[in-house]
C-alpha positions as CSV (number, residue, x, y, z in Angstrom):
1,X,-139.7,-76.9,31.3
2,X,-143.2,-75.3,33.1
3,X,-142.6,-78.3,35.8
4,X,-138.7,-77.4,36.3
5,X,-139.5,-73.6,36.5
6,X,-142.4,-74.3,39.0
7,X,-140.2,-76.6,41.2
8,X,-137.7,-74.3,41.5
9,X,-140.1,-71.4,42.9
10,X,-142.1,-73.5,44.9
11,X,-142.0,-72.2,48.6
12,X,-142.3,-75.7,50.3
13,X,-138.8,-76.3,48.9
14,X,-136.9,-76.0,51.8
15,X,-133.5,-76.9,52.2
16,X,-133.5,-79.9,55.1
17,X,-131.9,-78.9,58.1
18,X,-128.5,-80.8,58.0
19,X,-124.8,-80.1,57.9
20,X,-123.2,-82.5,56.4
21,X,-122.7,-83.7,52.7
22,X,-124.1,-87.2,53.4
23,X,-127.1,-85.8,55.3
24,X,-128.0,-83.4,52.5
25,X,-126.9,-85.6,49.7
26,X,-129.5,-88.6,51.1
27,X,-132.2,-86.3,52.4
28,X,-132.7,-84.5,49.0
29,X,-131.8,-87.4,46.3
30,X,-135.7,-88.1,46.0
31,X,-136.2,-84.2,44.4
32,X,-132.9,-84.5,42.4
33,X,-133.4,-87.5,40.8
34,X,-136.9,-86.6,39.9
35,X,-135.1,-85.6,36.8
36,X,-133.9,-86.8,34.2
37,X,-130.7,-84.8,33.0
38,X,-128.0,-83.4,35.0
39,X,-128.5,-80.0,34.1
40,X,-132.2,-80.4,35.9
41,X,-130.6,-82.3,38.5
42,X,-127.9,-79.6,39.0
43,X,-130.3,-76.8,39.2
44,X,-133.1,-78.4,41.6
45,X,-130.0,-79.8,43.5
46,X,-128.9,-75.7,44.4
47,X,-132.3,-74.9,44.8
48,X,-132.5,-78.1,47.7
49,X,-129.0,-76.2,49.4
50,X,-129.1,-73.6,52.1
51,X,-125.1,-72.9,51.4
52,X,-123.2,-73.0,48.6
53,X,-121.0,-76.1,49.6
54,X,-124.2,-78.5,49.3
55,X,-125.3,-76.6,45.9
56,X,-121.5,-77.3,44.4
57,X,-121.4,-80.6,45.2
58,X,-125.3,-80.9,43.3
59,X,-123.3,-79.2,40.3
60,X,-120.3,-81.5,40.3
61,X,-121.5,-84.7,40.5
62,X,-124.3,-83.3,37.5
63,X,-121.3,-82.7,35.7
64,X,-119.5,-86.1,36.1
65,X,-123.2,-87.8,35.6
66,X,-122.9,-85.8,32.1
67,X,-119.6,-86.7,31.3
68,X,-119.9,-90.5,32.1
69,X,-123.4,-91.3,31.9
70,X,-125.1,-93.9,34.4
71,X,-125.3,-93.8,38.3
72,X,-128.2,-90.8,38.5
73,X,-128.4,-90.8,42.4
74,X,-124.6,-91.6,43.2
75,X,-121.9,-88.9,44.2
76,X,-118.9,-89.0,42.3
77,X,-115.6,-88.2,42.2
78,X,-112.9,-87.0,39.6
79,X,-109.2,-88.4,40.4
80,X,-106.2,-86.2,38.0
81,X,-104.5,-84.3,40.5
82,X,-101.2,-85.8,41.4
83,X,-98.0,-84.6,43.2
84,X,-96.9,-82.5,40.5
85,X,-100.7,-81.5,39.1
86,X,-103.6,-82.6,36.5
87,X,-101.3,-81.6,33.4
88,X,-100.8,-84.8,31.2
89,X,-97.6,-85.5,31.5
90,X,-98.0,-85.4,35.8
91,X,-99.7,-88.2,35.8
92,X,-98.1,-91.0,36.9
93,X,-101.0,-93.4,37.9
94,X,-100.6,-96.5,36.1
95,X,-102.8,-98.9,34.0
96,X,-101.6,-102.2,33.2
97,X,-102.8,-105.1,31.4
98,X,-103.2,-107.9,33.4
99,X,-104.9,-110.9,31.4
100,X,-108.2,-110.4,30.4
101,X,-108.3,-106.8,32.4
102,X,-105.7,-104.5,33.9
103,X,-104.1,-103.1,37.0
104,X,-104.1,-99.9,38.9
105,X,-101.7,-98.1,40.7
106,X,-101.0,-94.8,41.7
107,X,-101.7,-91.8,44.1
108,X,-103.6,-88.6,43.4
109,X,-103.3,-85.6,45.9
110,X,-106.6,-84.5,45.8
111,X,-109.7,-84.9,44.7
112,X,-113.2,-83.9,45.6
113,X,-115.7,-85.4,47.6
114,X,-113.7,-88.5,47.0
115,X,-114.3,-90.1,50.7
116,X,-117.9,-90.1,50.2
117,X,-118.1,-90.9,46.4
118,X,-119.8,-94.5,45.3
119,X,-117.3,-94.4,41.9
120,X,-114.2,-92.7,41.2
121,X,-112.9,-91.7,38.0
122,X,-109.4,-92.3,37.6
123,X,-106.9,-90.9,34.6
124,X,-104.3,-93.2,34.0
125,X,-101.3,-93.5,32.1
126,X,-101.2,-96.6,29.9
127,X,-97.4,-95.5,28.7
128,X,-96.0,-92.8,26.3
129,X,-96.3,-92.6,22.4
130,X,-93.3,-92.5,19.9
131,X,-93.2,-88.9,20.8
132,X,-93.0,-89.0,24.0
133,X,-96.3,-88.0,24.6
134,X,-98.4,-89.6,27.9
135,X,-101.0,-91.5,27.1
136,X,-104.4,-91.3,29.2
137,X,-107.2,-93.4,29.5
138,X,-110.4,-93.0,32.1
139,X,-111.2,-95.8,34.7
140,X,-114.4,-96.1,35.9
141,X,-114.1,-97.9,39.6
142,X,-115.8,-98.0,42.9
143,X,-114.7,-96.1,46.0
144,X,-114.8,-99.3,47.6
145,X,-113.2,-101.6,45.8
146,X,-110.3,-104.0,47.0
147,X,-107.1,-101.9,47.0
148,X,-108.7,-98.4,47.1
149,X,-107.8,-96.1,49.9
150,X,-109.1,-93.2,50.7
151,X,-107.4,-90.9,53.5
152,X,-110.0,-87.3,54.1
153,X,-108.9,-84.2,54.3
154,X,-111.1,-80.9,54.0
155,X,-110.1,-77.6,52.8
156,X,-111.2,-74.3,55.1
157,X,-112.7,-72.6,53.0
158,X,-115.5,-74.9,52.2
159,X,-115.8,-77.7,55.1
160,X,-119.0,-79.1,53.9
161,X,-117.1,-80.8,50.9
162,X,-115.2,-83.5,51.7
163,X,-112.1,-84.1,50.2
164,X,-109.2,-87.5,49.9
165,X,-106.3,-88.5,48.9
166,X,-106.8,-91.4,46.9
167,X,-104.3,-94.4,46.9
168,X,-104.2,-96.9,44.8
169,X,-102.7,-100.5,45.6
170,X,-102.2,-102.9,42.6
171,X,-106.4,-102.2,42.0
172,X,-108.3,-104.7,39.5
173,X,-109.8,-103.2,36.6
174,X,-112.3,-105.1,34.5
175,X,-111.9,-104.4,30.6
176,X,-115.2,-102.7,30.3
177,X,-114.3,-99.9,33.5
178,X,-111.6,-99.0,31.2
179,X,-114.0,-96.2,29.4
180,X,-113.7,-95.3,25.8
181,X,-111.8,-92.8,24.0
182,X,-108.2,-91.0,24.9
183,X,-108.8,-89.9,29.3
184,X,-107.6,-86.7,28.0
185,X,-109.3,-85.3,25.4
186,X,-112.7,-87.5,26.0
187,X,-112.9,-86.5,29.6
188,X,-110.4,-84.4,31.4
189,X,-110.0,-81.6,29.1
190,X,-113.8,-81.5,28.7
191,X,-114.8,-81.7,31.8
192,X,-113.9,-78.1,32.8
193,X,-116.3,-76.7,30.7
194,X,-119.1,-79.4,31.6
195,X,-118.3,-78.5,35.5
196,X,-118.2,-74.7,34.9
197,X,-121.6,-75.3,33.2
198,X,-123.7,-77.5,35.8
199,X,-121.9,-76.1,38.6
200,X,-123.1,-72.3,37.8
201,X,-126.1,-74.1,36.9
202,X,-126.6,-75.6,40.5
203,X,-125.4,-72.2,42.0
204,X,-128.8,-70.2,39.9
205,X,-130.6,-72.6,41.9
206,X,-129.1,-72.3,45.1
207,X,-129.4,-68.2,44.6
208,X,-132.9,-68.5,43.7
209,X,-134.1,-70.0,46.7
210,X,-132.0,-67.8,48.7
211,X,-133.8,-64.6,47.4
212,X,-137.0,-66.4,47.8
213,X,-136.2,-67.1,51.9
214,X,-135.1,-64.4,52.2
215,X,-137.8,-62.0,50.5
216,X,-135.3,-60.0,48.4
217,X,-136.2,-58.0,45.1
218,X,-138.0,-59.9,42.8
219,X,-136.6,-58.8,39.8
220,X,-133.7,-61.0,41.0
221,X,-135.4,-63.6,40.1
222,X,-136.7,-63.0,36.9
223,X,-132.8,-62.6,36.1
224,X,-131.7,-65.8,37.7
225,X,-134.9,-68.1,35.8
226,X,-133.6,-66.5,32.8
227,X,-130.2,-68.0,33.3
228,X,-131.3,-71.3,34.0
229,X,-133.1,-71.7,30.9
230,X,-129.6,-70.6,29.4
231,X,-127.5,-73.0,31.4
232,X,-130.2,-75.6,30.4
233,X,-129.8,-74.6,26.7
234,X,-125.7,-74.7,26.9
235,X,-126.6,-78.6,28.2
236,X,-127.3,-79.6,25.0
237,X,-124.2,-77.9,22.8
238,X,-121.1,-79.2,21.8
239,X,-118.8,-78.9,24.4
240,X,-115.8,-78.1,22.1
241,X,-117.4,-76.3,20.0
242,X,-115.6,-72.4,20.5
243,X,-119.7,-71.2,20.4
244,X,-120.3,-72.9,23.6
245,X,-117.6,-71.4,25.1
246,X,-118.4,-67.7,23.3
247,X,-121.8,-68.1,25.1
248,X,-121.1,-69.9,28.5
249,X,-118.6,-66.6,28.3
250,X,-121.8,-64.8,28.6
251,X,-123.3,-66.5,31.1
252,X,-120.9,-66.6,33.6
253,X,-120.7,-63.2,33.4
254,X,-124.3,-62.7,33.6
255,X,-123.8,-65.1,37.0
256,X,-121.4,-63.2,38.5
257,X,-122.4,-59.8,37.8
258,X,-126.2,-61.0,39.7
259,X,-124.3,-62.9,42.5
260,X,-122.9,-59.2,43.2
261,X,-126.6,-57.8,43.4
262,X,-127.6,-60.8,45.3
263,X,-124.7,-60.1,47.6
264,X,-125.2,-56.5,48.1
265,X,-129.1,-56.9,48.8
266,X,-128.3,-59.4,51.2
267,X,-126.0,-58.2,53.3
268,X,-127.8,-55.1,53.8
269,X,-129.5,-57.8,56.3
270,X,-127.2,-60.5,57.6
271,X,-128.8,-63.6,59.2
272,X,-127.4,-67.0,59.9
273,X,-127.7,-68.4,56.5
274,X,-125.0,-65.3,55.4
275,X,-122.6,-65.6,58.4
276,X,-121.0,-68.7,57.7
277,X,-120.2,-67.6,54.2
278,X,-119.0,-64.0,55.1
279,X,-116.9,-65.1,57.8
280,X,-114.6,-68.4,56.0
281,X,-111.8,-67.8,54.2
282,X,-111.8,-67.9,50.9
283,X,-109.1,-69.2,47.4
284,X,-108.8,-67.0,44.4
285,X,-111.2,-66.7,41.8
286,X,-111.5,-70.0,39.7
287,X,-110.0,-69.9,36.1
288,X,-112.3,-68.6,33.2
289,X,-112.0,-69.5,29.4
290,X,-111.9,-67.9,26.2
291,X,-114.3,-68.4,23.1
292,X,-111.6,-70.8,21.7
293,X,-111.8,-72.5,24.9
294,X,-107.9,-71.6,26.5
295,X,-108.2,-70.4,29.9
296,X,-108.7,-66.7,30.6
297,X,-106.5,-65.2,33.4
298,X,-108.1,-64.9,37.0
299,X,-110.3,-62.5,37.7
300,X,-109.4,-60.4,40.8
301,X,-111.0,-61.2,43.9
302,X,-114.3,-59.6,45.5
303,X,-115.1,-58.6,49.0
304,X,-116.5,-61.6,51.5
305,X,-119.3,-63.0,51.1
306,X,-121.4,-64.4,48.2
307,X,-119.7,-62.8,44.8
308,X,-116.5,-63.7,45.7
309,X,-117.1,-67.7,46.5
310,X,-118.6,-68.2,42.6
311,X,-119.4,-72.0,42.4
312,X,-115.8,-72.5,40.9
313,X,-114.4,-70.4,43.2
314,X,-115.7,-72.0,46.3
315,X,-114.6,-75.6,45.7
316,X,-111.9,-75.8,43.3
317,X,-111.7,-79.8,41.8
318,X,-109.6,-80.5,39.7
319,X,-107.8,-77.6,37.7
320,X,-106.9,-78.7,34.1
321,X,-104.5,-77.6,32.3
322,X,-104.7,-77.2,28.9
């Protein structure tokens, strides 16, 4: 813990000078991967960002890393969203068996950071139950993989995050790609919290190395180190657990009512690190959750700048419904 808290204060941590998502993503693997768990990673990876699009990405592929183990240094993607949404029963990608492994096909709308991920993972339907129901599984492929396309598209508000539609053309799966466990409740349903988590996590870091470049109150600080340790500490509960989502409740709140000091302090003195963020357009706030883990309704919207573009808020991925 005294080497994570001392990396993320250090003033010879600057952010390289790049703008774009591979740039950043190669340029600052060797401090990310340093660590060993995602949280860590997610947290030094916002501390390595000088805007808020590099520190998401740090946070979402810390969250898929957590949710799928394996691949530390390797951007990811999650692949739900179809043409009707993420819900279960929208999904109309299929997964068929096909001797001794199966076959993909589909199409998924949109999905993050998908034309520059090494691995995608897909939810599938492998066919409904007696009721009715759709049943999910989660495929764990390669971007590049024979009958895989990706076509880019970016969204305005955040053009440092690439995003694709993902096609998928009669793809061959291997058996042991075809992960463990129902795609729903093992891995898209979970996987909000377990973004929400390393996402806010990676946006602590980002904020503490902006008030450290730009000299602002110290006492922000203190407040932001206090929150990593708690985002740190959430790593290791339960994710379904309604106490995990009772106190990453808490700390989201705790995040967003310290991004609006951070905001406030900073724009009192504008430079070119604020300008960009001020001046894009922005989505609606992303969705919150309850203690027992149902989402909470949106929050209203802030005024430009950094409160109202909340890690969640910023890059929307893949909204679950639940």
């Amino acid at each position: 813990m005294d080497d994570l808290l001392r990396t993320l204060l250090d003033p010879s941590g600057e952010p390289p000078a790049v703008d774009t998502l591979p740039a950043w993503w190669a340029a600052t693997g060797p401090h990310r991967d340093a660590w060993a768990t995602p949280v860590d990673r997610a947290l030094v990876g916002g501390a390595c960002a000088d805007r808020l699009g590099f520190a998401f990405a740090a946070g979402y592929a810390a969250a898929l890393h957590a949710l799928v183990p394996g691949g530390r240094g390797e951007l990811a993607a999650l692949c739900a969203t179809e043409a009707e949404g993420a819900h279960p029963r929208a999904i109309r990608t299929t997964l068929t068996r096909d001797g001794d492994g199966y076959r993909l096909t589909g199409h998924k709308r949109w999905a993050t950071v998908a034309s520059e991920a090494a691995w995608l993972l897909i939810l599938a339907s492998t066919g409904v139950d007696a009721a009715g129901r759709n049943q999910l599984r989660a495929v764990r492929i390669a971007a590049a993989a024979p009958g895989v396309r990706l076509v880019p598209t970016t969204a305005p508000f955040v053009p440092e995050i690439p995003h694709a539609e993902v096609v998928l053309e009669d793809v061959r799966v291997a058996a042991d790609d075809v992960l463990p466990g129902d795609g729903y409740d093992a891995y898209l349903k979970p996987f909000r919290t377990v973004e929400d988590l390393h996402v806010h996590a990676a946006l602590v870091g980002y904020l503490i190395g902006v008030v450290r470049r730009h000299r602002l109150d110290p006492v922000h600080t203190e407040r932001l180190l206090a929150l990593a340790l708690a985002t740190r500490g959430l790593a290791t509960a339960g994710v379904a657990a309604p106490a995990t989502h009772l106190a990453l409740a808490g700390v989201l709140d705790l995040v967003a009512a310290e991004v609006a000091a951070i905001e406030a302090a900073w724009a009192a003195a504008p430079d070119d690190e604020w300008d960009p963020l001020a001046a894009r357009p922005r989505p609606a706030a992303g969705r919150r959750r309850r203690a027992d883990g149902a989402p909470r309704p949106r929050p209203r919207r802030r005024r430009a700048g950094v409160a109202q573009s909340q890690v969640g808020a910023i890059c929307p991925s893949e909204p679950v419904e639940t």
